[in-house]
C-alpha positions, -999 to 999 in steps of 0.1 A, spaced: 314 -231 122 339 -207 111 331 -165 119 335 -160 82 331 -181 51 348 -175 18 316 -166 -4 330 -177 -38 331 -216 -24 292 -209 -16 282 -197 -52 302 -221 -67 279 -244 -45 250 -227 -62 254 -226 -93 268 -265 -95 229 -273 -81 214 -256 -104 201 -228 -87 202 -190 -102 200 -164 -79 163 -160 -79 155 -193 -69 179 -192 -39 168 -157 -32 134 -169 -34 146 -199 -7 164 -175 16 128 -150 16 155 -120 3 153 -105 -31 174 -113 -60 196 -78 -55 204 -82 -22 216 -120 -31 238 -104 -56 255 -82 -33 262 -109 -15 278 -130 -35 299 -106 -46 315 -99 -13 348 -119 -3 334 -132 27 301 -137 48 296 -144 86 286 -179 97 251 -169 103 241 -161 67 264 -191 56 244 -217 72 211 -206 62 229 -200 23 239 -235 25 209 -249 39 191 -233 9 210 -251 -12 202 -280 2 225 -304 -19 249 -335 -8 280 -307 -17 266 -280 6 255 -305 34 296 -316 33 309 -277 33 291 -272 62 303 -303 79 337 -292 67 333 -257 81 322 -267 109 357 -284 124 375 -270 148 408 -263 128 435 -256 151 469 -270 147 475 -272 106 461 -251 78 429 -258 66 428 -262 28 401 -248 7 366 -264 4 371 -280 -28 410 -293 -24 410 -328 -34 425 -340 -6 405 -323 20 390 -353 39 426 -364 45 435 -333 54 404 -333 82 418 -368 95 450 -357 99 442 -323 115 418 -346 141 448 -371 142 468 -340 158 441 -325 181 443 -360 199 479 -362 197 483 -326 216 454 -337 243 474 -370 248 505 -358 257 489 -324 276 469 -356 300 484 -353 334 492 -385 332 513 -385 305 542 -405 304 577 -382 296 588 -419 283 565 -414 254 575 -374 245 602 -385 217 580 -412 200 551 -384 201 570 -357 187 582 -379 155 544 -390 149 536 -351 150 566 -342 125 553 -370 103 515 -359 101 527 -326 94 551 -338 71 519 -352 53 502 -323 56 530 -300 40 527 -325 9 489 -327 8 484 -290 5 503 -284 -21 483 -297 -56 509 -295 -82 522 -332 -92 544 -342 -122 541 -373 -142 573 -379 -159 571 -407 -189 605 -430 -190 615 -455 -210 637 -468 -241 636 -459 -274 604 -463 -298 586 -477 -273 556 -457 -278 557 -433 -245 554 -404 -265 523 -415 -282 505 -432 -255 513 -397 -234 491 -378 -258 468 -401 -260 462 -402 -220 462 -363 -217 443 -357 -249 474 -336 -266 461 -349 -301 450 -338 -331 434 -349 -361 455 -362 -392 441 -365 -428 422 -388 -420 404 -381 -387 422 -405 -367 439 -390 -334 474 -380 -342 499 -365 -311 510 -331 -311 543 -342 -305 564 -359 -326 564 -393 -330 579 -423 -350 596 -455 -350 621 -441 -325 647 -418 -319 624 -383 -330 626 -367 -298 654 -343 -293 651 -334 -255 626 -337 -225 595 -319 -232 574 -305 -203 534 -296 -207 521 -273 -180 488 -257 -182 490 -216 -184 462 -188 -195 476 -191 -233 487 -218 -258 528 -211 -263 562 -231 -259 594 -221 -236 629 -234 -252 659 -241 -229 685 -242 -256 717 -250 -257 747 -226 -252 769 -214 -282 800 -233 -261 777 -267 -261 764 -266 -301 803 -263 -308 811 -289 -288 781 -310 -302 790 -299 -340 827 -312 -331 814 -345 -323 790 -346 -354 821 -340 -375 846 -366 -355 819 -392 -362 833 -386 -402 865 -405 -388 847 -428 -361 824 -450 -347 817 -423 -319 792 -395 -327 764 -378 -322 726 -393 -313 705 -398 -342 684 -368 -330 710 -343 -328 727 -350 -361 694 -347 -375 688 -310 -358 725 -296 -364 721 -309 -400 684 -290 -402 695 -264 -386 730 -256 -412 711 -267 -442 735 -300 -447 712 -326 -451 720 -358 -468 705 -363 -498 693 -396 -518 708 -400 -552 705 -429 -575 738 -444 -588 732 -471 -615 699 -492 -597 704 -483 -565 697 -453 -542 722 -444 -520 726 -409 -494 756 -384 -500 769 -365 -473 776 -333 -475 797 -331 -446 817 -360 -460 828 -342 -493 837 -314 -473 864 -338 -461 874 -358 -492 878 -323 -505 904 -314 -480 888 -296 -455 901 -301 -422 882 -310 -391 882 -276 -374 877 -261 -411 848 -282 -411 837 -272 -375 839 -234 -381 817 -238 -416 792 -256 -399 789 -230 -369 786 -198 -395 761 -219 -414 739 -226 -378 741 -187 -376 732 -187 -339 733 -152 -335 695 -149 -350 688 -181 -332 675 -161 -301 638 -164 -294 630 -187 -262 592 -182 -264 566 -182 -286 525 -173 -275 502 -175 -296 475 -145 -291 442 -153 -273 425 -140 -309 436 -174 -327 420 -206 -331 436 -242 -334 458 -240 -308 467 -273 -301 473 -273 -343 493 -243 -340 515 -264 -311 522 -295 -326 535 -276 -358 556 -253 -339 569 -281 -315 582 -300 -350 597 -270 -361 617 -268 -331 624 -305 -320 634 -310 -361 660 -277 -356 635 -263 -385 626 -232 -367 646 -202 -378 644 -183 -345 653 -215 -322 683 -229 -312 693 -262 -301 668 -270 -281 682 -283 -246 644 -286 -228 609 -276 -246 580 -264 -223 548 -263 -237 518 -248 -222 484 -248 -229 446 -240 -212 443 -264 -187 407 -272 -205 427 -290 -229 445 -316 -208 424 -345 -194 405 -332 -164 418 -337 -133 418 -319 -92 457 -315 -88 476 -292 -112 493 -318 -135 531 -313 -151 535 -336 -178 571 -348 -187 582 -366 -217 617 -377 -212 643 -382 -236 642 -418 -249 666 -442 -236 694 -457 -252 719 -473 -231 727 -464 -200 699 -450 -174 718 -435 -151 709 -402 -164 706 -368 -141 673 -357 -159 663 -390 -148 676 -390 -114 661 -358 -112 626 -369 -118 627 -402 -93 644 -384 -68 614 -358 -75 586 -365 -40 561 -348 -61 564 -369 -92 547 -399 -104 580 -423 -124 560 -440 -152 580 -466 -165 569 -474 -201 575 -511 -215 566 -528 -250 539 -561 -238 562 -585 -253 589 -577 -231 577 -564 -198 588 -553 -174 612 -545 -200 656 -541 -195 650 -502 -190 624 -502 -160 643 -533 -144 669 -519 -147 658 -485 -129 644 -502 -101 677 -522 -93 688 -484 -96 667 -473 -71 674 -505 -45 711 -500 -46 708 -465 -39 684 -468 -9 658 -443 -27 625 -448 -13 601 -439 -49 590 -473 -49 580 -473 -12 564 -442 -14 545 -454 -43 558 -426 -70 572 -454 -96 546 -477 -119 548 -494 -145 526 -490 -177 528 -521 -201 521 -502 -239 506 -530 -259 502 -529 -298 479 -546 -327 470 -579 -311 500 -587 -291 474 -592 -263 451 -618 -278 466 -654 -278 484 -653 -247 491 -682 -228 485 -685 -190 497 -713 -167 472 -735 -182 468 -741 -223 441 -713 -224 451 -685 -243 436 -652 -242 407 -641 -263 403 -605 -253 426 -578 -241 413 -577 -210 422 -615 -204 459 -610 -221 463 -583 -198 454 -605 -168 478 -635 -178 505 -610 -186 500 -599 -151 511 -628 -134 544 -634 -158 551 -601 -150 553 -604 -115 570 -640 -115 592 -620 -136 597 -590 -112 603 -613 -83 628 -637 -106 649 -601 -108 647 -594 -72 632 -559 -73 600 -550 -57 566 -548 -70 553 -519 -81 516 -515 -99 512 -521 -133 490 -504 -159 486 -512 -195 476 -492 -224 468 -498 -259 472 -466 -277 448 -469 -300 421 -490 -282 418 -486 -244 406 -460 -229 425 -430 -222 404 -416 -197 407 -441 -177 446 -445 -176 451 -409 -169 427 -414 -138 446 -445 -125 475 -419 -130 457 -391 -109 447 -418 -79 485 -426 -80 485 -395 -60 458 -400 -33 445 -431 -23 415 -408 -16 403 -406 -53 405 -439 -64 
């Protein structure tokens, strides 16, 4: 065993059996003060760990001795309760043979180049095992529901009138969010905005006013922001029996106004020069705070915020008790909706990412879908190894009963979700095959039905065959 133990991993030990300090105390034959003292030292020598332990006398304690016990020599040892630790153990023994392999007198020179490639690559492993933080980025087109099934997997929901679990982020029938959002977990509830240089909202308010002229413009998103943000809205009138929107923007040009004339209006009116907060916290005093984030978050994606600028990238954090539970240190992306092309560098960024988990998000109907096909033929033409490494999937979002009634090879049709997801299954990877891109696994998620806890496990094992 180790000389010296850190003592937090043995109370934590304790108190997850149950045991206060007077029973153990009582176990050890040492009063209850003298166990306190101990436990609140740093460390304790192997001696008094292995009778702590034994005290304990649980399954967990059992395995930290075990743990404690190896001979760690050639990589680091990670802590106790790292969830990949057993992987860690086989790897560290996979290296103590390597090294008395090729120190054997009889080892063969021959084999010295082949050796030191399978040592770079356990340690290679190891490197990447240590390290807990992952990121799950969400991708996919346009009102597909990513956004929503998102929350719903990581619990970032609230209640609406109603009671029923609403997202913190925005939602709707597409085309609502502004830019990628990031959720990390922090010691406080708060948001961190990215926005936009002065140089890039003029050159974004030039193309919101060329679009007057032409069929070019800006994204439905933006226009919507800059519009919030300069109070130039269209509004709905009601000329003879119909209703129809007038444009603000547009009788600032049938009145003569020049484009740049336009331009320049629009930037005094967007006032950026009060548009300078990146941060908001809310204090530790306050309730609500997932409440208080999904109305600031609006604010800010819907350029309704007073103190915000354009936003070019929205981080949000919050207590790491209120995202799903899970052993590795989670980064949750929502990208920017797809429309058109996907050869986007905030895309790129995340599947070129090792530490990130691609979800590829497609409606049932029409999985795999144009946008994650078309991302994987991506990814084969460029030679990028996600997909062999395992860090793409692909999570089929069904809605209503799209499910139910579908037809496998035979004339059955499927009664339950369960079964519609299993026929889908094999379409799907006829379909996959049919496209000449490689399999990848496939999850599916009803919003509003399955079980989020379980997706956003089968999300976590994505990381380590270990947990699953």
């Amino acid at each position: 065993m180790e000389s010296t133990l850190p003592m937090a991993v043995l109370r934590t030990l304790r108190e997850k059996s149950g045991l206060n300090q007077a029973a153990l105390a009582g176990r050890l034959g040492i009063s209850a003060s003298v166990l306190s003292r101990l436990e609140k030292a740093d460390i304790t020598d192997a001696a008094m760990a292995s009778r702590y332990l034994d005290a304990v006398g649980t399954e967990e304690s059992a395995a930290a001795r075990d743990f404690y016990s190896i001979n760690w020599m050639l990589s680091e040892r990670p802590p106790f309760h790292h969830p990949d630790r057993l992987i860690l153990s086989e790897i560290e023994g996979a290296l103590q043979e390597l090294e008395a392999f090729e120190n054997d007198p009889k080892f063969d020179p021959i084999l010295a180049r082949p050796v030191h490639a399978l040592r770079s690559r356990l340690m290679g492993s190891t490197h990447y095992l240590l390290r807990v933080d992952h990121g799950i980025a969400w991708i996919g087109s346009i009102g597909v529901g990513k956004t929503t099934g998102l929350a719903r997997a990581t619990n970032l929901v609230v209640s609406d009138a109603n009671g029923q679990p609403q997202s913190i982020f925005p939602v709707g029938r597409g085309r609502t969010t502004v830019c990628e959002v990031v959720v990390k977990a922090a010691p406080a509830f708060g948001i961190i905005v990215d926005s936009l240089s002065s140089d890039e909202v003029r050159a974004l308010v030039q193309d919101l006013v060329s679009g007057l002229t032409s069929e070019a413009g800006l994204s439905a998103e933006l226009d919507r922001v800059l519009r919030s943000m300069a109070d130039l809205r269209r509004r709905q009138v009601i000329e003879g029996s119909k209703r129809v929107f007038v444009d603000p923007l547009r009788e600032l040009l049938a009145a003569g106004n020049t484009a740049e004339d336009i331009v320049t209006q629009i930037m005094v009116r967007l006032n950026l020069s009060s548009r300078t907060q990146n941060q908001i916290i809310l204090s530790e005093r306050k309730e609500r705070g997932l409440e208080w984030l999904a109305e600031n978050v609006e604010k800010i994606n819907f350029g309704q915020h007073p103190d915000f600028s354009v936003p070019g990238r929205m981080t949000v954090l919050l207590p790491s008790k209120q995202l799903r539970a899970s052993p590795y240190d989670i980064r949750v992306i929502d990208t920017k909706g797809i429309e058109g092309t996907t050869q986007r560098a905030d895309l790129q960024s995340q599947l070129d990412d090792t530490r990130t988990l691609s979800v590829l998000c497609s409606r049932f109907e029409e999985a795999p879908g144009p946008v994650p096909l078309a991302i994987m033929r991506d990814l084969a033409t460029l030679g990028a190894d996600a997909v062999e490494r395992g860090r793409v999937c692909l999570l089929v979002l069904p809605r209503g009963d799209e499910a139910i009634g579908v037809r496998g090879d035979s004339d059955v049709t499927s009664e339950t979700r369960e079964e519609g997801y299993f026929f889908r299954e094999e379409q799907l990877q006829q379909a996959l095959a049919a496209h000449a891109v490689p399999n990848v696994p496939v999850l599916y998620f009803d919003a509003m039905r399955d079980n989020p806890q379980k997706l956003w496990s089968d999300l976590c094992c994505r990381y380590s065959a270990g947990l699953c």
